[in-house]
N, C-alpha and C positions, 0 to 999 in steps of 0.2 A: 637470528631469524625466528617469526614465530611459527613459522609450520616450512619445516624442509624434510624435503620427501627426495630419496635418490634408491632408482636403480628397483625400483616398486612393481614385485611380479603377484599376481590374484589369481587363482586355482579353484575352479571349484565342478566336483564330480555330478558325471550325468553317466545316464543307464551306459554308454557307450563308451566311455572314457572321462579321464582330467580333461575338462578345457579350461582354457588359460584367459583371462580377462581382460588381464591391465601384462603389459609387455615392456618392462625395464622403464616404468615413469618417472622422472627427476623434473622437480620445481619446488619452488621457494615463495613466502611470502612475508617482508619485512614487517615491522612495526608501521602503522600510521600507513600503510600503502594498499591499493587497490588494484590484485593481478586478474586478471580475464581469460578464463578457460571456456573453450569453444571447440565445435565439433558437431558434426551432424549427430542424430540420434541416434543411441548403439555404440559411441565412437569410446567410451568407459567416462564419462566425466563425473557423473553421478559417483558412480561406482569407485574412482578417486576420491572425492571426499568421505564419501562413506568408510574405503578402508582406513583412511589417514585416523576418524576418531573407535575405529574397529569397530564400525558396524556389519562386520560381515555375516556372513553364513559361518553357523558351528563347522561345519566341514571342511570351508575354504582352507586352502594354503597360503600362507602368507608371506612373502620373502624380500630383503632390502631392507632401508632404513627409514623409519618413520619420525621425527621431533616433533613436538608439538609443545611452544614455549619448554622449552628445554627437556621434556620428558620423553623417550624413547615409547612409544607405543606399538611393535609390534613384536616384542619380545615380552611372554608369557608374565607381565607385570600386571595384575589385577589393579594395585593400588592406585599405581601414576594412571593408569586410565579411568578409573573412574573418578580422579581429581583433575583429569583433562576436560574428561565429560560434565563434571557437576563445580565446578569452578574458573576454568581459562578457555573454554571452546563453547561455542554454540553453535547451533546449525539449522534454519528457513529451508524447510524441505518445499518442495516444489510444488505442492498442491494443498492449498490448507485445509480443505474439507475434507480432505483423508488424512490430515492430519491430527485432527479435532476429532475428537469421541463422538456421534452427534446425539448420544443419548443424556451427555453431560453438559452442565452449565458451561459458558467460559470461563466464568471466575474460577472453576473447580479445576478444570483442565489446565490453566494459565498462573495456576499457583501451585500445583502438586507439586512441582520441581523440590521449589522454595518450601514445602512444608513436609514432605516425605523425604528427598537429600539433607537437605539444609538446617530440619528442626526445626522451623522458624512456625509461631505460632500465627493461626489461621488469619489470625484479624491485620496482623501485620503485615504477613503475607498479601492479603486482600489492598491493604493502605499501599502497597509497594506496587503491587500488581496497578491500580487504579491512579497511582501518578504516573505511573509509565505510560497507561493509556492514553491520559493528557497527553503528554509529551509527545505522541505518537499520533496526535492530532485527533483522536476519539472526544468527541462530545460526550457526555452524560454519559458519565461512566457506570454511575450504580447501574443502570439500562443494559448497559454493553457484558456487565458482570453477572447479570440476571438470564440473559440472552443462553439461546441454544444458538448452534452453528448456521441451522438452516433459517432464520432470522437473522441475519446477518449480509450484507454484499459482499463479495468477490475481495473490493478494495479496503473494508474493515476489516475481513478476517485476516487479507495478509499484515493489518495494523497489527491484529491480536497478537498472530504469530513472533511478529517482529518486537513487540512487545518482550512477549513471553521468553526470546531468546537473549534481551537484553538483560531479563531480572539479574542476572547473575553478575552481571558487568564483566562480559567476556573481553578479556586480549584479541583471539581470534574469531572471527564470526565469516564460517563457513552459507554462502547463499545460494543455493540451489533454485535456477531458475524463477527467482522469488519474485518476478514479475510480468513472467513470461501469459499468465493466465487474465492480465488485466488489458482493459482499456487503454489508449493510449495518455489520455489525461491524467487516470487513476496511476501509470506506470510511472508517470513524469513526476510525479508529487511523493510517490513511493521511493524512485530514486535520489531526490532531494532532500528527503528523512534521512534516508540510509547514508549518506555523502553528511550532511549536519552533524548525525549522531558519530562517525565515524571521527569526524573530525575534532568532536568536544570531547570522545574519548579516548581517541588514540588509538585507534583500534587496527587488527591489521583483517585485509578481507578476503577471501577468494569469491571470485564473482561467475558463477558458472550460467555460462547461454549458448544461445542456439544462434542470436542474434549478433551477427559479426559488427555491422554499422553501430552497435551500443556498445559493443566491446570495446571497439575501438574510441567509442568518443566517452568514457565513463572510466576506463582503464588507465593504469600509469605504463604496467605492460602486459602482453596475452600470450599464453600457450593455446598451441592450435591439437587438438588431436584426433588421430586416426586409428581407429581396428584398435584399440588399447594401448595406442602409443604416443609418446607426443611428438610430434613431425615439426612445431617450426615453435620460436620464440623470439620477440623481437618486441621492441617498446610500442606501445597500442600506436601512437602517429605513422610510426612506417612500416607494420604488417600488413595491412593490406594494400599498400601502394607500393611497394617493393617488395611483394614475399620473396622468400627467401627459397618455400618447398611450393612443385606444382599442385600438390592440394590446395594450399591454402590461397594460391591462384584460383583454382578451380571454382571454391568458396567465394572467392571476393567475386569472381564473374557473374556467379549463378545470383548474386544480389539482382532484384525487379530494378529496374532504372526507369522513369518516364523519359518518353522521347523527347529531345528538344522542338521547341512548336520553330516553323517555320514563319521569317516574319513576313505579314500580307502586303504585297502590293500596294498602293497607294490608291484609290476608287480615282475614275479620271471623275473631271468635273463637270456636272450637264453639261450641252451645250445651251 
């Protein structure tokens, strides 16, 4: 597995006590596979991926078992995590203009990795940076490398991003609502990049939404979760059409349906 997570408790202090975040969470994500985690907002999903490569709070507590392509990341290992982080994991945070610096170029913000981690000298960086864009469906890249954030639309930044989490040629690619903020066209093209690239590289994904009808039809299979926990698991085709927990009932209900139209009468014919 590239990322197995079992038994996943998060802790993190407030003026009035420990509260507890994430509550005994176990899942898995193979090579070359695509799982679906879902959950109303608050439900910990973010907050799952984020412990998995320890992005946490200095404060939190952290307890259970974390893998990540074979490295144990939540026992006080400095090394394997930052060769989790700067070589086999990447992660599409949820919102790219808070992602983006917006006082920096792209080019600067979309090759630091690759040139502060990595050593890798600037111009090369820039050539690696600027074919991924290609590939990523960007036109005129010098433009896009020159570019601040706020010049930019909604559905090139999350190219940039998506970009920017490839340079490294990740195993796993952690996606945080990475297209929850687009257009429906923009989303559609977005997820046919993500499924292309996924597939010529082998990659394995966690697909984190809020959006259960995408999970299930983009998904191989989905965890549902609730209050910090996960409540149902089940291959993307029959979770919502047979859940398993009444949450995740509740969830597939609460989907907008248009009504079926009623078909008209037939007009009688003058006389």
């Amino acid at each position: 597995m590239l990322l197995a997570i079992e038994d996943l408790h998060l802790s993190v202090p407030t003026p009035v006590g420990s509260r507890e975040i994430l509550r005994g969470v176990s899942l898995d994500v193979a090579d070359g596979e695509t799982v679906g985690l879902v959950g109303e907002s608050g439900s910990g999903k973010s907050t799952t991926a984020r412990a998995a490569l320890r992005l946490t709070p200095d404060r939190a507590s952290l307890s259970g078992t974390v893998t990540v392509c074979g490295h144990g990341m939540v026992a006080d290992d400095r090394a394997a995590v930052r060769k989790v982080r700067s070589e086999l994991a990447a992660m599409i945070f949820q919102e790219p203009r808070a992602t983006l610096n917006p006082v920096r170029r792209i080019g600067d913000s979309a090759t630091e990795r690759l040139v502060q981690v990595h050593g890798m000298a600037k111009a090369t960086a820039r050539e690696r940076i600027a074919s991924l864009f290609a590939e990523v469906g960007l036109d005129d890249t010098d433009r896009v490398l020159r570019a601040y954030p706020h010049q930019l639309s909604g559905g090139m930044l999350q190219r940039v991003v998506i970009a920017a989490a490839l340079s490294i040629e990740p195993r796993l690619l952690l996606a945080d609502e990475a297209t929850s903020a687009l257009d429906v066209t923009t989303q559609a093209e977005v997820l046919a990049l993500l499924r292309r690239l996924q597939r010529e590289r082998h990659m394995g994904v966690l697909f984190i939404t809020h959006d259960l009808q995408l999970a299930a039809a983009y998904c191989d299979r989905v965890y549902v979760m609730k209050d910090g926990s996960v409540v149902d698991h089940q291959p993307a085709g029959t979770i919502f059409v047979n859940p398993a927990n009444p949450y995740t009932k509740a969830l597939a209900d609460a989907v907008p349906r248009l009504p079926e139209r009623e078909s008209a009468a037939p007009a009688e014919a003058p006389a």
